[in-house]
N, C-alpha and C positions, 0 to 999 in steps of 0.2 A: 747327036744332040742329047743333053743332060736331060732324062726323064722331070718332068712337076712334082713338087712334093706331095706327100701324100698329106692328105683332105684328113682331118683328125675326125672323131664320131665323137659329138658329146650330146651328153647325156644331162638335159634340159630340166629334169625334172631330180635330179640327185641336188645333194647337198649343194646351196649358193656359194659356199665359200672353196669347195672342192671344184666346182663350175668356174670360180674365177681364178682358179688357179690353171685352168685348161685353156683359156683363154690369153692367158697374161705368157704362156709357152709357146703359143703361136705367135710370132713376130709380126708387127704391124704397121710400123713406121711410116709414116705419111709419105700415100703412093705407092706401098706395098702393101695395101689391106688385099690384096685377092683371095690368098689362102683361108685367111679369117672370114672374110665375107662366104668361102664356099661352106667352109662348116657351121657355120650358124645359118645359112640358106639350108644346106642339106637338111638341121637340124628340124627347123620350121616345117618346112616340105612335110616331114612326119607326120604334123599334127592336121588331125584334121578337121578341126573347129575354125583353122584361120585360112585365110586368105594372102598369099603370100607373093610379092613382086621382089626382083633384081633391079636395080637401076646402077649400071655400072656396077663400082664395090660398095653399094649401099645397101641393105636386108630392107625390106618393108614387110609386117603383117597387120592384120588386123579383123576382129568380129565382126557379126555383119547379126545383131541379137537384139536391133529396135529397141534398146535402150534408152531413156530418156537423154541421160549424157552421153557423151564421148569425151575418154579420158587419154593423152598421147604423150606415150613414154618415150622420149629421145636420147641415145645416147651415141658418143662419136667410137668406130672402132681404132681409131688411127694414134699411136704415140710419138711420142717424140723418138730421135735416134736414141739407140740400143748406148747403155753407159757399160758395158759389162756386167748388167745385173739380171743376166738372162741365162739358163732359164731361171724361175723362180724356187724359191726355197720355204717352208716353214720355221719360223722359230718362235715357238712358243704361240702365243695370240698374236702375234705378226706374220702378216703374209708380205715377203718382199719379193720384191721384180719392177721392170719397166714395164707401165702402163698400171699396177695394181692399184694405187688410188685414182690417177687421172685416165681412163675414167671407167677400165674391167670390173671394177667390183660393182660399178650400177649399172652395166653393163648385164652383168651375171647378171642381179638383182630382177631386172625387169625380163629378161626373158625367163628367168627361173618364173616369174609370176604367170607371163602367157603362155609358157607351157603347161602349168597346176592352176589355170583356173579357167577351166574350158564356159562355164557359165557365171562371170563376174558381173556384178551388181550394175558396173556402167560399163558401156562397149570401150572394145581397150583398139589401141592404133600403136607400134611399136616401132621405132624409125630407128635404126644405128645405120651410120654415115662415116662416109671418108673422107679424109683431108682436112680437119677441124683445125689442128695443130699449125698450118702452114696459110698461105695468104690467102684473103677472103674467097677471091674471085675461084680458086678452087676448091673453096667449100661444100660438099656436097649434097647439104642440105640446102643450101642456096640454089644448087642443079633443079633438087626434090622441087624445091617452091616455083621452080622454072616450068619444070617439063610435067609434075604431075602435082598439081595442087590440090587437087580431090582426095590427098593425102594427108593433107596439113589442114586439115579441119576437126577441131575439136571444143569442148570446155573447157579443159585446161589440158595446160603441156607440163609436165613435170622433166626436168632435163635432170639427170644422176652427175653431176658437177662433184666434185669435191667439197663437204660443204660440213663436214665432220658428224656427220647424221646430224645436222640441222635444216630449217629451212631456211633457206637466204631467197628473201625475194627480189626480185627488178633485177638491176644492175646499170655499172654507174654506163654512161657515154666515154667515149676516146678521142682525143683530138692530136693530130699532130701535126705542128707546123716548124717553118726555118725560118730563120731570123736572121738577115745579111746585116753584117756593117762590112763599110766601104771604106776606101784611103785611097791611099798613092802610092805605086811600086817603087823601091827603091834601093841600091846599094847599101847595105848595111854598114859599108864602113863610112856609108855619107847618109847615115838615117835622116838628118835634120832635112833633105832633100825628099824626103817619103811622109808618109803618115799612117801607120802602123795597124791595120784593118782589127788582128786579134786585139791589140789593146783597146781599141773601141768598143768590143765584145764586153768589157766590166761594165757597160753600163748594161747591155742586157743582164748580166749575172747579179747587180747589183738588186733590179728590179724584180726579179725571181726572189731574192734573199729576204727582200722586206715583204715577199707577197703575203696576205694574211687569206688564207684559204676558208671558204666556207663550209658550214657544216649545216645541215639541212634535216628535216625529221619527216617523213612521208608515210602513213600510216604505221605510224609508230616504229617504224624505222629507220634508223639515223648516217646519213649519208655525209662523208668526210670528200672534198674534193683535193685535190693537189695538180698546182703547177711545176713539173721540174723540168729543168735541164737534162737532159736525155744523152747529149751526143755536144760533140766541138767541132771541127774543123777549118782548120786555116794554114797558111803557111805556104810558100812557093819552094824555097830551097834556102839551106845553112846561112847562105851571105846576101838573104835577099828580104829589102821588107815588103811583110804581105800588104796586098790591096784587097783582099777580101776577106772575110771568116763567116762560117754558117756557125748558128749554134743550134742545134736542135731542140725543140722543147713539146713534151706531153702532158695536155689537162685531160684529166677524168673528172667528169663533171656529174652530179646529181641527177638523175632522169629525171628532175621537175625543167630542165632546160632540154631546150631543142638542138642541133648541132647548130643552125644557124645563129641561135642565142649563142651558143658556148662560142664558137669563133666571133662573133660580134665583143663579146668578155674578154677574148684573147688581144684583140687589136687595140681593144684601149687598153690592155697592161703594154702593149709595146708599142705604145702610141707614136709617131713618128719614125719608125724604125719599119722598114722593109720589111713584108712577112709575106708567105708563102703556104697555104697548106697543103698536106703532101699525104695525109690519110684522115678519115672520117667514120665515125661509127656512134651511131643515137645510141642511150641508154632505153633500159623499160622501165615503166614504173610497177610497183609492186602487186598491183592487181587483185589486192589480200579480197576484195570486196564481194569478187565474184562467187556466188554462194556455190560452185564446186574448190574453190580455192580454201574455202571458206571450212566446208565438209573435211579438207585435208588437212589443214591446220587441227583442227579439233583432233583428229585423228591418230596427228605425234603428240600431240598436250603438251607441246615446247612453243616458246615463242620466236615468232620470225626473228631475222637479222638482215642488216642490209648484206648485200652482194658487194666487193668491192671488187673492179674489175670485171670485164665486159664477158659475157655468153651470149647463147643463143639464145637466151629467151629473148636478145632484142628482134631476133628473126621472131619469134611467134608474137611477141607483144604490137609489132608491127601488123600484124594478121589477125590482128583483136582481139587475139589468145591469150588470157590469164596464164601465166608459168612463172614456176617455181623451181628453183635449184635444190634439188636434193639427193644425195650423192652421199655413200658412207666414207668417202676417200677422206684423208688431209690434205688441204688446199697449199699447207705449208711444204707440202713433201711433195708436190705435183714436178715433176722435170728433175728430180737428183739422183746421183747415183743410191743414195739409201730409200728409194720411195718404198714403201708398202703401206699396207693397210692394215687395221685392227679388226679381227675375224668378228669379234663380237660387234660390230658395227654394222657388218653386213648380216646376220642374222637379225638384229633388233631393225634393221629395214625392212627386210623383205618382211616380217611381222606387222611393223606398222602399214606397210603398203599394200598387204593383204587384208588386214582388219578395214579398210578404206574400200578396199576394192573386190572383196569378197562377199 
């Protein structure tokens, strides 16, 4: 039997940008966070201001200092499959590798923080989780909310998202549903004997084309929705005409709607046309209100933006928890073979999150 890889030792409280470079070397690919999860458990374990749980491949720590707040830093260990950009490299003020912006560099960021700040201003709660990357139901903050909630309580959650060291609050909802049209199978050399299911599909496409998308503003936040075509499917074989076509289609909707509004919005764009919904996910609203949200904003002197595209702050927002996305990654460079991060990003983080929380 092939010995386990060896458990790297890192060193929590060195340089953040050196720390997310030790991170992003350990492979972690959703459903193989073990390794990672044992070295930043091992790491934790050190310290002995926190309190610290395993739940599967998930790290939990957290202060126990009667603080008026509680402040809960989440971030997921899990990337996506490995592109050939492993291990990491420096060049210059870029740190490249898989996983560097989504999401090791806020990753590093916060445990860099509860490692160096054994008495911070508000008690701190630290959640890095597996399986973010891949379908909800193996989420394992979703597990966390299941089996130990006593965890998921705080004033505000701050998730290190990719977010260019800004704040992006809420984020938008997800809908996805399928849209049949129907016909008649038939010989293609005898079409006029059929009635062509994908051609039927232009009027779904057509109704997508003219959709005119809203744009929405929520604590000075401005939230753009879009309906698209996502996905096609039809076709039986070369000389056969189809009776059926699915087209797929995804709204991201404004978290001033509920999912049951947003699919209610769905049915009348494709009003009389068969629809099916096939995934669901509420957006948050931005929560700027809550005077720890409030205390944090002040504290970058940036102003918010919206979120486009769904996190977990809809898990915390759900749980009556103000959270904010903030994350030194590029959002734009999240999943490519070129991802990295800009070193000075994550040093003006961990700065601002320490002037907050120190």
């Amino acid at each position: 039997m092939p010995s386990p890889p060896a458990v790297p030792a890192l060193d929590l409280a060195a340089d953040p940008v050196a720390l997310t470079a030790a991170l992003v070397d350990v492979p972690s690919v959703s459903g193989d966070e073990r390794a990672l999860a044992d070295a930043v458990e091992g790491a934790l374990r050190a310290l002995p201001h926190l309190e610290v749980r395993r739940d599967g491949d998930a790290v939990l720590a957290r202060t126990h200092l009667d603080r008026e707040r509680r402040v809960l830093l989440a971030g997921h260990l899990d990337t996506v499959p490995v592109a050939g950009n492993l291990p990491g490299h420096r060049d210059g003020n870029r740190l490249y590798g898989c996983g560097t912006s989504d999401m090791k560099a806020g990753d590093a960021m916060f445990l860099h923080l509860v490692a160096t700040l054994p008495a911070p201003r508000h008690d701190l709660t630290l959640v890095l989780y597996d399986c973010e990357e891949v379908e909800a139901e193996r989420n394992g903050l979703g597990r966390i909310e299941r089996e130990l909630p006593e965890w998921l309580t705080a004033d505000l959650a701050l998730l290190g998202e990719p977010t260019d060291g800004l704040v992006e609050a809420g984020c938008q909802g997800t809908l996805r549903v399928e849209v049949r049209t129907q016909g008649r199978r038939a010989h293609s050399a005898r079409s006029w004997l059929g009635d062509n299911a994908v051609h039927r599909a232009a009027e779904v496409l057509d109704r997508l084309r003219t959709y005119e998308a809203r744009q929405v503003e929520i604590d000075g936040c401005r939230y753009r929705e879009g309906l698209q075509a996502v996905g096609i499917a039809g076709g039986v074989a070369g000389n056969i005409v189809p009776d059926e076509c699915v087209v797929t289609v995804n709204f991201r909707f404004a978290p001033d709607r509920t999912v049951r509004a947003a699919e209610r919005h769905v049915r009348e764009v494709f009003d009389g046309l068969p629809l099916t919904v096939v995934d669901a996910a509420a957006g948050a609203l931005p929560g700027l209100s809550a005077p720890a949200a409030e205390e944090f904003l002040a504290a970058t002197g940036t102003a918010p933006r919206a979120k486009y595209g769904w996190t977990d702050v809809s898990r915390f927002a759900a749980l009556g928890i103000p959270a904010l996305n903030y994350g030194p990654g590029d959002p734009n460079l999240a999943h490519t073979r070129e991802e990295h991060v800009d070193v000075g990003r994550i040093t003006r983080g961990v700065e601002v999150l320490r002037h907050f929380l120190g």
